[in-house]
C-alpha positions in Angstrom: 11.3 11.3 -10.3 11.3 7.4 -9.5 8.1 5.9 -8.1 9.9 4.9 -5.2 11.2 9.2 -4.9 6.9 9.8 -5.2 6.1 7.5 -2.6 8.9 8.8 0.1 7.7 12.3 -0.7 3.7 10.9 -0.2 4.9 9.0 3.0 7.0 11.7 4.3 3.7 13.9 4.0 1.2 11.4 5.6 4.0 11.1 8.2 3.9 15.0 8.8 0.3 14.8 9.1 0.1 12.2 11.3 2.6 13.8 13.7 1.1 17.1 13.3 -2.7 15.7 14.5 -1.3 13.3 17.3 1.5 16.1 18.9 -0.5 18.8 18.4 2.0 20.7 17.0 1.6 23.0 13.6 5.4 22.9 13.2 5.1 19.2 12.6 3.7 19.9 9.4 7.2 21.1 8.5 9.3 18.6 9.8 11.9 17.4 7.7 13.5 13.7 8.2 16.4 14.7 10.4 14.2 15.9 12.9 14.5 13.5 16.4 11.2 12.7 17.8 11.8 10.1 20.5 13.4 11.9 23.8 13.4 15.0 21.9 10.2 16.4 22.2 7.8 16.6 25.5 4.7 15.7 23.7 6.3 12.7 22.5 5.5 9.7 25.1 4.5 6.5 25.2 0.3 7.5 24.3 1.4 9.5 21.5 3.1 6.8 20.1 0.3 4.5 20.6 -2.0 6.9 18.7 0.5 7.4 16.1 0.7 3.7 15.0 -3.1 3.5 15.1 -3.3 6.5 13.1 -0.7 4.9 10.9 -2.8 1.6 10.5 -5.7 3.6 10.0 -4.2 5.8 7.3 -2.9 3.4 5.7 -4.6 -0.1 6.3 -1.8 -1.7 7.4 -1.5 -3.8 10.2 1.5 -3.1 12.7 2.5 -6.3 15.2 3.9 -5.5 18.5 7.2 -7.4 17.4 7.7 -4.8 14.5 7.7 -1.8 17.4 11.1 -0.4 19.1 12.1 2.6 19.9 14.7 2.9 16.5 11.1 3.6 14.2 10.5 6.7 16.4 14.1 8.1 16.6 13.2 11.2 13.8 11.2 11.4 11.4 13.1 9.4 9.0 13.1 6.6 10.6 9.3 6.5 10.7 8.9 7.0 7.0 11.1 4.5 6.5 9.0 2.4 8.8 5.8 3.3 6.7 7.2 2.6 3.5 8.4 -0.8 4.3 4.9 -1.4 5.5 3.5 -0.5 2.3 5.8 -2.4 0.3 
């Protein structure tokens, strides 16, 4: 496996994680990337997004601008790996 397959696999993990602490959901440990997150799930508002990007920039000691926010990074989970990983690029 590639570096870059490792580090989708170790961002789609820390993604899980992060999901699973801030919803409060077990099941979100087994999220896989198709899975919609934004308008799909209750739990999933405007304070759990603001906890998930400081949990994010906590994890990961990145910082996250308000310009690099819209709703697109929170559609699934996909798109919020993909989000992390260009932050740690």
């Amino acid at each position: 496996m590639s570096n870059r397959g490792a580090m989708r696999m170790d961002t789609l993990a820390l993604t899980r994680s992060i999901l699973k602490t801030n919803l409060q959901l077990d099941e979100a440990a087994h999220f896989d990337r198709d899975v919609a997150l934004l308008g799909a799930l209750p739990e999933f508002n405007s304070l759990t997004i603001t906890s998930i990007l400081a949990t994010i920039e906590d994890e990961t000691g990145c910082e996250i601008h308000d310009d690099e926010i819209s709703a697109d990074i929170f559609e699934s989970v996909g798109t919020l790996v993909d989000f992390i990983d260009e932050k740690l690029a």
